[in-house]
C-alpha positions as CSV (number, residue, x, y, z in Angstrom):
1,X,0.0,0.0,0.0
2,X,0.4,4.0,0.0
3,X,1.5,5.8,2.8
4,X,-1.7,7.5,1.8
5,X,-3.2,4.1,1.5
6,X,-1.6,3.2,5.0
7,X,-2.9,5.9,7.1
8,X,-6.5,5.9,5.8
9,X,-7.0,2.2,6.5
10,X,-5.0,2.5,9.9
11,X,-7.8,5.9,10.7
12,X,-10.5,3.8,9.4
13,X,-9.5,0.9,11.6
14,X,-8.8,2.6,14.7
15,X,-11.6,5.5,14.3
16,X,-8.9,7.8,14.3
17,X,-6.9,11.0,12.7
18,X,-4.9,11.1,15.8
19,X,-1.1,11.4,15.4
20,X,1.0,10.9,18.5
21,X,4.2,12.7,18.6
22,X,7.8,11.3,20.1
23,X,9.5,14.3,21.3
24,X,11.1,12.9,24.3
25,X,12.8,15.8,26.7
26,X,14.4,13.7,29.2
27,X,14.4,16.0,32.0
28,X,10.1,15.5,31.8
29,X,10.0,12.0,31.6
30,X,9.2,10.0,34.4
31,X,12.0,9.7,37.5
32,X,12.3,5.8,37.4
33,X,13.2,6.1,33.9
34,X,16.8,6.6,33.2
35,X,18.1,10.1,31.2
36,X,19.4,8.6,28.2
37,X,19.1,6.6,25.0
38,X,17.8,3.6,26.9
39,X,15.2,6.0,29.1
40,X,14.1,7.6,26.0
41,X,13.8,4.0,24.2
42,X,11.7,2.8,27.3
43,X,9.7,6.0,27.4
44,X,8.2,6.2,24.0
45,X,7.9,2.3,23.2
46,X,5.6,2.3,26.2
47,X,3.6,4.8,25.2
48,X,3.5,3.6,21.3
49,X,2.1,0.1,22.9
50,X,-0.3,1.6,24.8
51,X,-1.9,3.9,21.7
52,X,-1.3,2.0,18.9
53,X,-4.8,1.3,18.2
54,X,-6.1,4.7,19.1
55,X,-4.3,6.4,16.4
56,X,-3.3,6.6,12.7
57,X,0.4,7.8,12.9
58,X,3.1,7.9,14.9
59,X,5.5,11.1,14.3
60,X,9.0,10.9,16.3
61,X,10.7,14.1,15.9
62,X,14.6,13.2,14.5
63,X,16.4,15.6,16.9
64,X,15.5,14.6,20.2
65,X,17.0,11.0,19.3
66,X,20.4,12.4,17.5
67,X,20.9,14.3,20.5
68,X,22.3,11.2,22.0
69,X,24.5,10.8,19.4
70,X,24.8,6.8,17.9
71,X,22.7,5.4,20.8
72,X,19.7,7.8,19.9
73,X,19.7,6.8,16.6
74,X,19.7,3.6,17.7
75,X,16.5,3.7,19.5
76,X,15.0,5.4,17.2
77,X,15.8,2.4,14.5
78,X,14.3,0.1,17.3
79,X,11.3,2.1,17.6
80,X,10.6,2.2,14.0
81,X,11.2,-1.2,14.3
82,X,8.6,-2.2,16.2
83,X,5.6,-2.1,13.6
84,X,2.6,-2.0,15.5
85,X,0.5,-0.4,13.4
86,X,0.2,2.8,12.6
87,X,2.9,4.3,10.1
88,X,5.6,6.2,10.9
89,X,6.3,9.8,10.0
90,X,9.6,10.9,10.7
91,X,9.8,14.5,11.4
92,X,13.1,15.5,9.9
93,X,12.5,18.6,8.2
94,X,14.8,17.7,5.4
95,X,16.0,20.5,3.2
96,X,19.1,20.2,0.8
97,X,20.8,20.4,-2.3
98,X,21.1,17.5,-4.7
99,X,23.4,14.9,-3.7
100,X,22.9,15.7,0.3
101,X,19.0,15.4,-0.4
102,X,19.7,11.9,-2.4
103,X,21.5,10.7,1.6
104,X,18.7,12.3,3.6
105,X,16.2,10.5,1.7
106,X,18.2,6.8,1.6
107,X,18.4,7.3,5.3
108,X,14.9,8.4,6.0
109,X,13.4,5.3,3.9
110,X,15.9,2.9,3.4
111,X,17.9,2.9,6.6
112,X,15.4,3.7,9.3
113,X,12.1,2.1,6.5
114,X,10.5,5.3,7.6
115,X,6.8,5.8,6.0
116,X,6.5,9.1,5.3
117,X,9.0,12.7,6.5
118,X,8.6,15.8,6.5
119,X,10.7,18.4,3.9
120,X,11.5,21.7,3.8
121,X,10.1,23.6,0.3
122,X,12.9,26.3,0.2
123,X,15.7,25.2,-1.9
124,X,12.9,23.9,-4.9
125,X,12.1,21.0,-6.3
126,X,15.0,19.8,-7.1
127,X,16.1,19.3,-3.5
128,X,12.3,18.2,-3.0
129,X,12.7,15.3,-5.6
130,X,14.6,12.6,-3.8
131,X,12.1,12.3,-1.4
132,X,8.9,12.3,-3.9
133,X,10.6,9.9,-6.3
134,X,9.8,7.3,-3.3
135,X,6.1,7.0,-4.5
136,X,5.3,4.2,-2.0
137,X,6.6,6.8,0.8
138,X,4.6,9.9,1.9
139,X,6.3,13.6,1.4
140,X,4.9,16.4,4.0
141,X,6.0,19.9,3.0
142,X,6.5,22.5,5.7
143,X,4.0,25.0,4.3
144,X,2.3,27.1,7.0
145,X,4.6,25.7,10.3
146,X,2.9,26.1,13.7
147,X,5.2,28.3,15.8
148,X,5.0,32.2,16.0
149,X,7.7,33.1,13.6
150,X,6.5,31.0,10.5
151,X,4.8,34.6,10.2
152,X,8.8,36.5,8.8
153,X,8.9,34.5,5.4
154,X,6.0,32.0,4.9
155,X,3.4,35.1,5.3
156,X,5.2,37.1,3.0
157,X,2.9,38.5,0.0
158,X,3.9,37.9,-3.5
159,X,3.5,39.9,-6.6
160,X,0.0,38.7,-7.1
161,X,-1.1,39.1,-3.4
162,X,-0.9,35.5,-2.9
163,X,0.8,34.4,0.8
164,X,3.6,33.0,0.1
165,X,2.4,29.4,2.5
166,X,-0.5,29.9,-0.2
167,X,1.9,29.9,-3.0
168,X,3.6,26.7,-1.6
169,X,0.3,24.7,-1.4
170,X,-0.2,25.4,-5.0
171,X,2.8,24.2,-6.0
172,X,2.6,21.1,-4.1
173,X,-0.8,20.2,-5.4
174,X,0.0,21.4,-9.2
175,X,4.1,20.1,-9.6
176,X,5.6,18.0,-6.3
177,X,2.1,15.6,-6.2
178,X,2.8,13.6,-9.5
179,X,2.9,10.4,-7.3
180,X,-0.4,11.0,-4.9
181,X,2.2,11.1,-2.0
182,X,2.8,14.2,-1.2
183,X,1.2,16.2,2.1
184,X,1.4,19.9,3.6
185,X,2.4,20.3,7.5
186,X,-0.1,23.5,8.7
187,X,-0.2,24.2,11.8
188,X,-3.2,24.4,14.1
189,X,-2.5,27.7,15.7
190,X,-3.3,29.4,12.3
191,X,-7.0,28.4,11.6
192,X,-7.7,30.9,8.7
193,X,-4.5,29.7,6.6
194,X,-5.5,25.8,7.6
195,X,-8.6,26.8,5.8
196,X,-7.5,28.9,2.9
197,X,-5.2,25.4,2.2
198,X,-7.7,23.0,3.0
199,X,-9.6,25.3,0.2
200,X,-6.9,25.0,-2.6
201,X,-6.1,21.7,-1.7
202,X,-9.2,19.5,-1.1
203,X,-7.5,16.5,-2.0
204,X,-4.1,16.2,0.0
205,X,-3.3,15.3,3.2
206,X,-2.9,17.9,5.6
207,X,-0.1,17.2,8.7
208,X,-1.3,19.6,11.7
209,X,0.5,20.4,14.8
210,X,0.1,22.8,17.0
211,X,-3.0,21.2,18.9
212,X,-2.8,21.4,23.1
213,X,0.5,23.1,24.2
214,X,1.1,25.6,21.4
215,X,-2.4,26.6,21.9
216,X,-4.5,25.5,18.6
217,X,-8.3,24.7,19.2
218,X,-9.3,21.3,18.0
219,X,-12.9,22.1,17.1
220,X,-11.5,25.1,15.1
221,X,-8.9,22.7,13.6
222,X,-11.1,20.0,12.5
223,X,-13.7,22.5,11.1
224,X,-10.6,23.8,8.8
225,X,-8.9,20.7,8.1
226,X,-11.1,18.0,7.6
227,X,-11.3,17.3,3.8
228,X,-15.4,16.4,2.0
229,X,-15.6,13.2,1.6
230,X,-12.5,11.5,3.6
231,X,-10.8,14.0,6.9
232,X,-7.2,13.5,5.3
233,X,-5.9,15.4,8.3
234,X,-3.5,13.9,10.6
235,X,-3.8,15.9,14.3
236,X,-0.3,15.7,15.7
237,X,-0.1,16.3,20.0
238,X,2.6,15.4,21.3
239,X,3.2,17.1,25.1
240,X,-0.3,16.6,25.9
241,X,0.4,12.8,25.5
242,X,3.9,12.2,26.5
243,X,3.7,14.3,29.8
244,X,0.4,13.3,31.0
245,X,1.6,11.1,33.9
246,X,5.2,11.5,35.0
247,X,4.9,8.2,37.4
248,X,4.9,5.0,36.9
249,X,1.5,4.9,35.0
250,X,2.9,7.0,32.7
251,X,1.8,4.7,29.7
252,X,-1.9,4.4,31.0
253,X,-2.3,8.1,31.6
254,X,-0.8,8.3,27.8
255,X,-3.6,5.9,26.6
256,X,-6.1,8.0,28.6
257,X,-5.0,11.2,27.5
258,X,-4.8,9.5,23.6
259,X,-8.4,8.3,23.9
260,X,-10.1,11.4,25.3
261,X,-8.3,13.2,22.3
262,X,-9.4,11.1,19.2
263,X,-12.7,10.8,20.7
264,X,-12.8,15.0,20.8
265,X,-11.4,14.4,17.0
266,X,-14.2,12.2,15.9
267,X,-16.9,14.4,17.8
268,X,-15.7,17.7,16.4
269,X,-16.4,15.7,13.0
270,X,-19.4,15.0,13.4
271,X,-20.2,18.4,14.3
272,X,-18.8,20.3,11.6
């Protein structure tokens, strides 16, 4: 199958568009659990078995796991490994020239097997490419990102009036989707450009963070991201999740946490 393919059936199974996200800060993980590799290893394969069926991606964030140097990457490899379900997006930001974007992308899909990454649009196609020629792998491209400065170049107006986040949708949808696997990361703290891209992309799917600590709304968010016929909108938390127990039950308040959050997901559907 698709990624696309992959996370629909894994949302349709699990009654879910809930994407959990692995950023593990050691210093807020649970006491008993060592502050290393191993810890962080511990940490997130507990909580990925105890949510596996409650959502439709997993998304561990590259640069809390290279922080430990080999042994992060290492656990990250193991967690990857672990298959239980739900694919794997592997937020790496990726953005290079030619022959460095050809070793990003063999590392992202070939040596970790991740399902799908996120890129970074700003050095063109070309750098874009490696990644999309992987048509059995998803491609998100950072279009409108989440976090308060996205506003200095991505809402920059262009000769025709057009944002330029706008302008980057377009593109993605009209020259970057040739293979059906390409996405666009918006975030949830910016409801009225979630919409405007929802608009001009009806088709793609949309990866949106920003939900819980960065303050997004999750009715507002669903109302602007959920495509007609199908959602196509994975709703990334991660801090909400990770943190919401730091004792031993750490994994069961994770599940709890997970559940209360995808069933908010499905009700704000219905509602729309």
């Amino acid at each position: 199958m698709t990624f696309r393919e992959t996370v629909c059936a894994t949302a349709q199974r699990n009654r879910s568009w809930l994407c959990i996200g692995l950023d593990p800060e050691p210093e807020r993980m649970p006491a008993h659990l060592p502050a290393d590799a191993g810890g962080v290893y511990a940490f997130c394969a507990a909580i990925m078995e105890a949510t596996s069926d409650l959502v439709c991606a997993f998304k561990p964030n590259i640069a809390f796991f290279e922080a430990f140097g080999a042994a992060g990457w290492s656990a990250l490899e193991r967690l990857i490994r672990l298959r239980l379900g739900p694919p794997i997006i592997l937020d790496a930001k990726r953005g290079d020239i030619g022959s460095t974007a050809e070793a990003y992308a063999r590392a992202a899909f070939e040596m970790l097997d991740a399902d799908a990454v996120t890129v970074s649009p700003y050095l063109g196609s070309d750098a874009l490419e490696p990644f999309l020629r992987h048509s059995q792998r998803g491609c998100f491209i950072l279009c409108k990102t989440s976090n308060p400065g996205s506003r200095d170049l991505q809402d920059m107006r262009l000769a025709d009036g057009r944002p330029l986040y706008l302008a980057v949708a377009e593109m993605a949808r009209d020259r970057w989707n040739m293979h059906g696997n390409t996405g666009l990361v918006v975030g949830a703290t910016h409801p009225a450009a979630l919409t405007e891209v929802r608009r001009a992309c009806p088709d793609m799917l949309l990866l949106v963070p920003g939900i819980g600590a960065q303050g997004g709304d999750l009715g507002a968010t669903v109302r602007a991201a959920a495509a007609v016929d199908e959602p196509l909108m994975i709703i990334n938390v991660s801090r909400a999740v990770l943190y919401a127990d730091r004792g031993t039950n750490f994994a069961t308040a994770a599940r709890t946490m997970a559940l209360h959050l995808r069933d908010a997901i499905n009700t704000a559907l219905i509602a729309r």
